[in-house]
C-alpha positions as CSV (number, residue, x, y, z in Angstrom):
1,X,0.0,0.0,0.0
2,X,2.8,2.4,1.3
3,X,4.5,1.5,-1.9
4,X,1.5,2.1,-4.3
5,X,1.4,5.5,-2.8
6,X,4.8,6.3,-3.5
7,X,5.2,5.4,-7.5
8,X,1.8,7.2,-7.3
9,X,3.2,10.5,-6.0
10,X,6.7,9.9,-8.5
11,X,4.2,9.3,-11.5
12,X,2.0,12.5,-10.5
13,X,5.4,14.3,-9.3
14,X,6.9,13.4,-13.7
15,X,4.2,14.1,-15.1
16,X,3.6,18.1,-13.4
17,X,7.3,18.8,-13.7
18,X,8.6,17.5,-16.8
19,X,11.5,19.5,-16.4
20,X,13.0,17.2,-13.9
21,X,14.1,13.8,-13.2
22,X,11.9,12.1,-10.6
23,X,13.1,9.1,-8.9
24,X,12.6,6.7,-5.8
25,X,15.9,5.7,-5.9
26,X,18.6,8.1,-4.0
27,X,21.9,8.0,-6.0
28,X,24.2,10.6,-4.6
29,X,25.2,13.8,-6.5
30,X,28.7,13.2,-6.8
31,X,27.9,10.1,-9.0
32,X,25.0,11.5,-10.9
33,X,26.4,12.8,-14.7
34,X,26.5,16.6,-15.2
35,X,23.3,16.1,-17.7
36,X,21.1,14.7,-14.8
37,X,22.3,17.9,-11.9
38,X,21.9,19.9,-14.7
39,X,18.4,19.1,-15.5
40,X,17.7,18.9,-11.8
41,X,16.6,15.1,-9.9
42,X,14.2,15.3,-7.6
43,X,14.3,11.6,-5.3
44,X,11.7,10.8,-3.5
45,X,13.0,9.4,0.4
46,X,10.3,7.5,2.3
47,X,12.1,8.2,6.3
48,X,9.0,6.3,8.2
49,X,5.5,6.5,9.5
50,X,3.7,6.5,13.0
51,X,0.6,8.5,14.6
52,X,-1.6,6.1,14.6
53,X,-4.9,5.7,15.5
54,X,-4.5,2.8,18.1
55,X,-7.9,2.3,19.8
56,X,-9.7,-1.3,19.3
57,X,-9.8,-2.1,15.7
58,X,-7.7,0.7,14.7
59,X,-4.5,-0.9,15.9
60,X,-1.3,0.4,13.5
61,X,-4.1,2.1,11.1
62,X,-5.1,5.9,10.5
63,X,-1.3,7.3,10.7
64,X,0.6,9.4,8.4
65,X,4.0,8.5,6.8
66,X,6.9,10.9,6.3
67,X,8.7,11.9,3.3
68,X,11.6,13.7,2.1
69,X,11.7,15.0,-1.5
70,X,15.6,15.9,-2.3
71,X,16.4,18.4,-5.4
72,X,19.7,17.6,-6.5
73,X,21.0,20.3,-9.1
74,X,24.5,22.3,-10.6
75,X,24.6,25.3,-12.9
76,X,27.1,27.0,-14.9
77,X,30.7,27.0,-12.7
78,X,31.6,30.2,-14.7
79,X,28.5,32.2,-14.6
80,X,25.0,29.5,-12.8
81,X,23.1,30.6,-9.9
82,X,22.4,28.3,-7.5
83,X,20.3,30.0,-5.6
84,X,17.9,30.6,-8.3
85,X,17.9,27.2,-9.8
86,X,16.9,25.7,-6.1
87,X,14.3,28.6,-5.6
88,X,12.7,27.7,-9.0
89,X,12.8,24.0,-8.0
90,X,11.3,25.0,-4.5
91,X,8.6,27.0,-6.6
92,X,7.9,24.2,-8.6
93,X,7.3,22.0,-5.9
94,X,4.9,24.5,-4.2
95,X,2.9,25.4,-7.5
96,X,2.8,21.1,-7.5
97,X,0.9,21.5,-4.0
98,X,-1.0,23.7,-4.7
99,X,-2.8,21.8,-7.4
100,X,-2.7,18.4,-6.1
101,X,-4.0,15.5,-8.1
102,X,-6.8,13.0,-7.0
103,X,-5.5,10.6,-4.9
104,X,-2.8,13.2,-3.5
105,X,-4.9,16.0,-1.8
106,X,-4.0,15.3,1.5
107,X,-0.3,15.8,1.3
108,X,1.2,18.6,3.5
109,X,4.2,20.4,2.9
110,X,5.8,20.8,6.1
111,X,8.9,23.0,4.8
112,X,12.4,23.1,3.1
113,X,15.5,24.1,3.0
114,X,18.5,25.2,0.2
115,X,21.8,24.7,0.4
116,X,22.6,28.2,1.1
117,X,25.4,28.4,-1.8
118,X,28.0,27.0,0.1
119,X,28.4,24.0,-2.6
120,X,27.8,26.4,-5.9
121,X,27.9,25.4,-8.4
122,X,26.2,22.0,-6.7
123,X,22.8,22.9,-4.8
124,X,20.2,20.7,-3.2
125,X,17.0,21.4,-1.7
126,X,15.1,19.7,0.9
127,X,11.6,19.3,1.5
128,X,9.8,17.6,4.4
129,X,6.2,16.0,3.7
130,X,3.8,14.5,5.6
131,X,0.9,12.2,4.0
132,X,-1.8,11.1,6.2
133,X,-3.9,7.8,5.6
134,X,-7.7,7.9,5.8
């Protein structure tokens, strides 16, 4: 079920931001090709799950599971920058929730972070999601 959910959210996730690459599958930056950072990868990290209902037939049901959703991404050494590339990525993700698809409505976007430029031209952006079962 947990798994359904996720290809759901990577299919819905492709399809609204073409412009990216969106993966389950973490690879870290340093081995990802120039092409890929370039584009931008978006990998979606499942970290765990919990408030749960837990009252008599309820048991381990009703909770929520949490996500990350890391931006990987590089610019231009000479003349990129970063900041704006993960700001548009961050805007992206944002515009994504505020048009949610069927089936992903009840997603919450709990905040991110940037990278602050202190890995220019490499940036990375961090967002923290919760997605509660009902």
């Amino acid at each position: 079920m947990i798994n359904d959910r996720l290809d759901t959210l990577q299919l819905a996730l492709a399809f609204a931001m073409p412009a990216y690459l969106v993966t389950r599958k973490w690879k870290d930056p340093s081995l990802r090709n120039a092409t890929e950072l370039t584009q931008g990868v978006l990998t979606i990290a499942l970290q765990g799950g919990g408030d749960y209902a837990n009252y008599p037939g309820r048991v381990a049901e009703l909770g929520s599971i949490d996500l990350l959703l890391v931006g990987s991404l590089q610019v231009d050494a000479n003349n990129g920058d970063i900041e704006a590339a993960e700001l548009a990525m961050v805007n992206a993700v944002q515009d994504f929730m505020h048009t949610l698809p069927a089936g992903l409505g009840d997603i919450v976007l709990n905040g991110w972070r940037i990278s602050g430029q202190i890995e220019s031209p490499h940036g990375w952006v961090v967002f923290r999601l919760t997605w509660p079962f009902l």
